[in-house]
N, C-alpha and C positions, 0 to 999 in steps of 0.2 A: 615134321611137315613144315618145309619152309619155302619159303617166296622170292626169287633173284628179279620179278620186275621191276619193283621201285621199290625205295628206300631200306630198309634196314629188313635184314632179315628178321621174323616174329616167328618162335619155336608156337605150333598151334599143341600145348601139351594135351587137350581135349582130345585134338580130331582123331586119333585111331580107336580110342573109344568110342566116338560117336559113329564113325562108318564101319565099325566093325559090328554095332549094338550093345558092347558088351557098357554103355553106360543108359543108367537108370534117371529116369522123368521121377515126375511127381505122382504117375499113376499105373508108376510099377511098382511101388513097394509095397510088399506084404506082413499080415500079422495074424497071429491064431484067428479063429473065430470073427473072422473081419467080415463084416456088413457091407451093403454096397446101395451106393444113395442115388438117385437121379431126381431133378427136378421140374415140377409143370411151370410152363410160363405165361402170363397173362394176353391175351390174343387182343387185347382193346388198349387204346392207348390213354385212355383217363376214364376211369370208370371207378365204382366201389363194389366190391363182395358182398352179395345178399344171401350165399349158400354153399356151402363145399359139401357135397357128399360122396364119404373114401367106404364106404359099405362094400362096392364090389369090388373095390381095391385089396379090401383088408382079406376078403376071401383067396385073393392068390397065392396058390403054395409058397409057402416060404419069405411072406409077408411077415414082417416085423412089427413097421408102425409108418401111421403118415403124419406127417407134422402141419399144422396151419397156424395161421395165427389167431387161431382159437385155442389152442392145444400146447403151444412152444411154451418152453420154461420161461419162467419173469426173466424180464431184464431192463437195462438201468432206462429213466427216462430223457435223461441231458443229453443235449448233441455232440457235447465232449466225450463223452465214454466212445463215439463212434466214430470220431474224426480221425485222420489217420496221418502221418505226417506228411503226404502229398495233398490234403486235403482245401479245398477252399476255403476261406475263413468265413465268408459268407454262405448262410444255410444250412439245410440239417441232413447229413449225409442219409445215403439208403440206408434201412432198416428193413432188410426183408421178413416178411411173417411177421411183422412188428402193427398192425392192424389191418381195414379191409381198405385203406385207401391204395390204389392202382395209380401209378404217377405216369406208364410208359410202356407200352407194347413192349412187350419181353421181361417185366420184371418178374422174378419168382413170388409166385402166390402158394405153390404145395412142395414138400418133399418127402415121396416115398423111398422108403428103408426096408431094405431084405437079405435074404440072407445069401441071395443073388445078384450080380447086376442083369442077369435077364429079367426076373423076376420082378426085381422093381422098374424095370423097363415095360414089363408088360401092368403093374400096377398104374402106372401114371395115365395109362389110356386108357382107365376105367372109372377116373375122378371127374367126378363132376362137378364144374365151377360154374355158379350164375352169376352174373353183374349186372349192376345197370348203373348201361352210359349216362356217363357225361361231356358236353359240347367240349370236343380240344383241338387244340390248334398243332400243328407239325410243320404249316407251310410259312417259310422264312419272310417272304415276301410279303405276306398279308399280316405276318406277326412283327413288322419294322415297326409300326407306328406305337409299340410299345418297351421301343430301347432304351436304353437307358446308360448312361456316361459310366465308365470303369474311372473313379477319381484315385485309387489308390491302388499299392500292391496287396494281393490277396490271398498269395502263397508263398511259397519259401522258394526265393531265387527270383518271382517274377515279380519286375516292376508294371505298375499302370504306367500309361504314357507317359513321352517325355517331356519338358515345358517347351512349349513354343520357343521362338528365337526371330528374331528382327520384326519386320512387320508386314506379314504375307496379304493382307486385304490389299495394302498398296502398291505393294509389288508385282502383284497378280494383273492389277488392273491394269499399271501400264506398262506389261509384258507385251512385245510388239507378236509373240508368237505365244499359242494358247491351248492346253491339251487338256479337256475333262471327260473322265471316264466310270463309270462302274463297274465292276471285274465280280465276278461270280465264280465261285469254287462250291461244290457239291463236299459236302459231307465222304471223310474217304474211310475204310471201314478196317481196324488191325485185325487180323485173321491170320498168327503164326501158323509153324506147320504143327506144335504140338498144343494140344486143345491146354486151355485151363483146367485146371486138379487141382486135390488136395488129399493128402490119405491122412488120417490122424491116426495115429496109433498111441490106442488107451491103456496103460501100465495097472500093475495090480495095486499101484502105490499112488493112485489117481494122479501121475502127471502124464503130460503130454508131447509126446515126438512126433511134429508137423512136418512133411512134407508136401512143399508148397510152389506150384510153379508161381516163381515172384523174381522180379531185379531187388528186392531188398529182402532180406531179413527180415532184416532187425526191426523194420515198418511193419509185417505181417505178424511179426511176435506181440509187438507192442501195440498193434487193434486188436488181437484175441484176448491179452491180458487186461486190456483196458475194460473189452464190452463182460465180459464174462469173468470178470473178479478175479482173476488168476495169479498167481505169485511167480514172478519173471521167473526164480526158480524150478520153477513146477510146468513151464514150458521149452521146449525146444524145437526150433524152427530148423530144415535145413533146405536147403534147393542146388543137389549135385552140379543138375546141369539144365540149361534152359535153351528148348527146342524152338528157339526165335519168342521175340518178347513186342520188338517194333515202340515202348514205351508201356502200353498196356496194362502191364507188371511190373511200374511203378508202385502203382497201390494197389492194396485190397481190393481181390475181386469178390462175388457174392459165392464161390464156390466154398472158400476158405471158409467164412460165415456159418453159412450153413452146415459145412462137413464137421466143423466144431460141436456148433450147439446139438447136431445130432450124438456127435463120440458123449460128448456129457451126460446131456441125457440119459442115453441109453448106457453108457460105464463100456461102451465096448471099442474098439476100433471101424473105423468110417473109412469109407474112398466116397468120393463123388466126381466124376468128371463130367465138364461140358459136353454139350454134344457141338458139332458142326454149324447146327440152327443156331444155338443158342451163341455163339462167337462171334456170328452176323449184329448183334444187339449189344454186342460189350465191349465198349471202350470204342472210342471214334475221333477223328479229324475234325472238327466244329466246320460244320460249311457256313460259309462265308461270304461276306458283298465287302467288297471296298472304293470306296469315293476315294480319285484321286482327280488333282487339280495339279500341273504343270505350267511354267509360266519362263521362257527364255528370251534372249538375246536372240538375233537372225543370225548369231553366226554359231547358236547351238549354248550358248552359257546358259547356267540354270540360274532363275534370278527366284525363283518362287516355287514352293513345295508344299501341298495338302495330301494329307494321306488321312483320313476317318475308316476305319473299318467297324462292321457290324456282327457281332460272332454267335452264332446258335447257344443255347445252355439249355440247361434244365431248367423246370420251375423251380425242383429241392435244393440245387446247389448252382452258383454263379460263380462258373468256369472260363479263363477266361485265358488267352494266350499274346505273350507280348506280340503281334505282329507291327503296326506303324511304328515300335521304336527303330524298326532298319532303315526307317525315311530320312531319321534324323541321323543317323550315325553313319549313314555309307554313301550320301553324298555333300560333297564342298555347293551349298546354300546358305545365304544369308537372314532367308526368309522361309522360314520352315513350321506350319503348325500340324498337329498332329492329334487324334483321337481314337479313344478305344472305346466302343459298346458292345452291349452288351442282349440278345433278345432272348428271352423265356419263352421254351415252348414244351410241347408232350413230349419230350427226348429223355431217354437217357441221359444223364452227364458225359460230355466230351470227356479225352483223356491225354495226356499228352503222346505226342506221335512223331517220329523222325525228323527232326530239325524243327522245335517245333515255332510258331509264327516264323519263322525265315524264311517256311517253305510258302507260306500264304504272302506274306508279307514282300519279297525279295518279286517275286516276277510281277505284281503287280504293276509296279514302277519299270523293270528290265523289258518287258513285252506289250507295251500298251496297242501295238498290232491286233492282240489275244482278245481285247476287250469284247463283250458281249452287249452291250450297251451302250452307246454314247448320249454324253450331254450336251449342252448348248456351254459353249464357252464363253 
């Protein structure tokens, strides 16, 4: 399968496997006796667990077991054991079933196990979860007054912003021509075509053969081994082929997690796959406002450049994407400052996404047309 449009031909040695079917996802492998997990997800966006009860659950043929975080086997309490190597440095990664605190509309609160996946499909709409709310915020706008400056890098590859350069108060001011703006981007949502998985398949020798829809590995081997005491030996990860990824499956998702602690537990082989709903809720684009200040010459020179953006996170973890360092690096300015923040709200953690700040970052400045707001200059 090759390509004569542009550049170099690329042999795709995948595609006949893929458009023929004869290649295998992450939730098509099978193992004796394998169980099939699906999981409830929290309907409130900050709230705590006052009650689970799995009584009509447990009655469904071919019911296994349901897990809560009443119930799940111990595990470690440091936010090291669960940080992953795309991970923020800042904050304490999810812990699903990890107690009754609710951080975010969609995180998993129950996982029923059967010896179906209809079965445990029909188990999950029999669980009853009580909470009670608590006041939370999701709207970007009314949660600004609580941002807060990204002063450093806080992953691996991403820098915080980059230093100023000349002296843009002055320059700004006496720019004969003057462009201030705010730019707004919605939160954009990864939704490949093949859902998130994970099948663990449990050996009579207690190790483990992962298959995992992931872009890494060796990342996904090394958060199971870490949260769940494992001996790098005694795991193996693989992920054939990946049915669109978009970033997403950079890191751990809570499938993997869970499909684990369940094969343990139980000493048997696990699948769990997302459903549809639950892919709406996992992994995301941070929506975004960005303050930009432009300052030229009448005959179009740039004599002055402000770029501040403001970027959604979680409260758990402070996620954060280089967008304003494109201000300083992709145009000839003398005067150029620049900032990255940061807003907490009831979200899921952002994750990284196709180009990522380029894409937020780059039109803010190319399309000031686009703007949704204007300031007083």
């Amino acid at each position: 399968m090759n390509t004569h449009l542009a550049g170099k031909d690329v042999p795709r040695i995948d595609g006949p496997a893929k458009v023929s079917g004869a290649a295998k996802y992450a939730a098509e492998f099978f193992a004796p006796a394998m169980a099939y997990a699906v999981a409830v997800c929290a309907t409130i966006a900050r709230c705590e667990i006052t009650s689970v009860d799995t009584t009509a659950a447990m009655e469904v043929g071919g019911a296994l077991e349901v897990f809560t975080h009443k119930n799940r086997p111990n595990l470690p309490w440091f936010d090291r054991s669960y940080r992953d190597e795309d991970a923020p440095a800042d904050g304490s990664p999810l812990r699903p079933l990890y107690n009754a605190k609710i951080q975010y509309n969609g995180q998993p609160v129950v996982l029923c196990v059967a010896e179906t996946f209809e079965a445990a499909r029909a188990m999950t709409r029999l669980v009853r979860v009580a909470y009670k709310s608590e006041t939370h915020q999701t709207c970007m706008s009314v949660a600004l007054t609580d941002a807060k400056f990204v002063k450093r890098s806080n992953r691996a590859g991403i820098e915080g912003p980059p230093k100023s350069r000349g002296n843009f108060g002055q320059a700004y001011a006496d720019a004969p021509v003057k462009l201030a703006a705010m730019y707004e981007m919605a939160s954009e949502i990864h939704n490949p075509i093949e859902l998130f998985a994970t099948t663990v398949v449990y050996h009579d020798n207690d190790t483990l053969t992962i298959y995992d829809k992931t872009q890494s590995v060796s990342n996904s081997k090394k958060y199971v081994c870490d949260i769940f005491g494992l001996p790098s030996n005694d795991v193996r990860v693989e992920s054939p082929f990946v049915g669109g990824a978009l970033g997403a499956a950079l890191r751990p998702q809570y499938q993997l997690y869970l499909a684990t602690l369940a094969a343990i537990a139980m000493k048997r082989s696990v699948r769990l796959a997302l459903t549809r709903d639950q892919m709406f809720k996992l992994g995301h684009r941070a929506a975004t406002m960005q303050e930009i200040r432009l300052g030229s010459s009448i005959d179009g020179s740039l004599l002055a450049l402000e770029s501040t953006s403001f970027q959604a996170t979680s409260r758990y973890e402070n996620f954060f994407d280089a967008i304003t360092n494109w201000a300083g690096l992709s145009y000839r300015c003398d005067n150029v400052t620049t900032g990255e923040m940061t807003v907490a709200m009831d979200i899921s953690s952002p994750a990284d996404m196709r180009a990522p700040g380029a894409a937020q970052g780059v039109w803010a400045i190319e399309l000031p047309w686009m703007s949704s707001r204007w300031l007083p200059g």
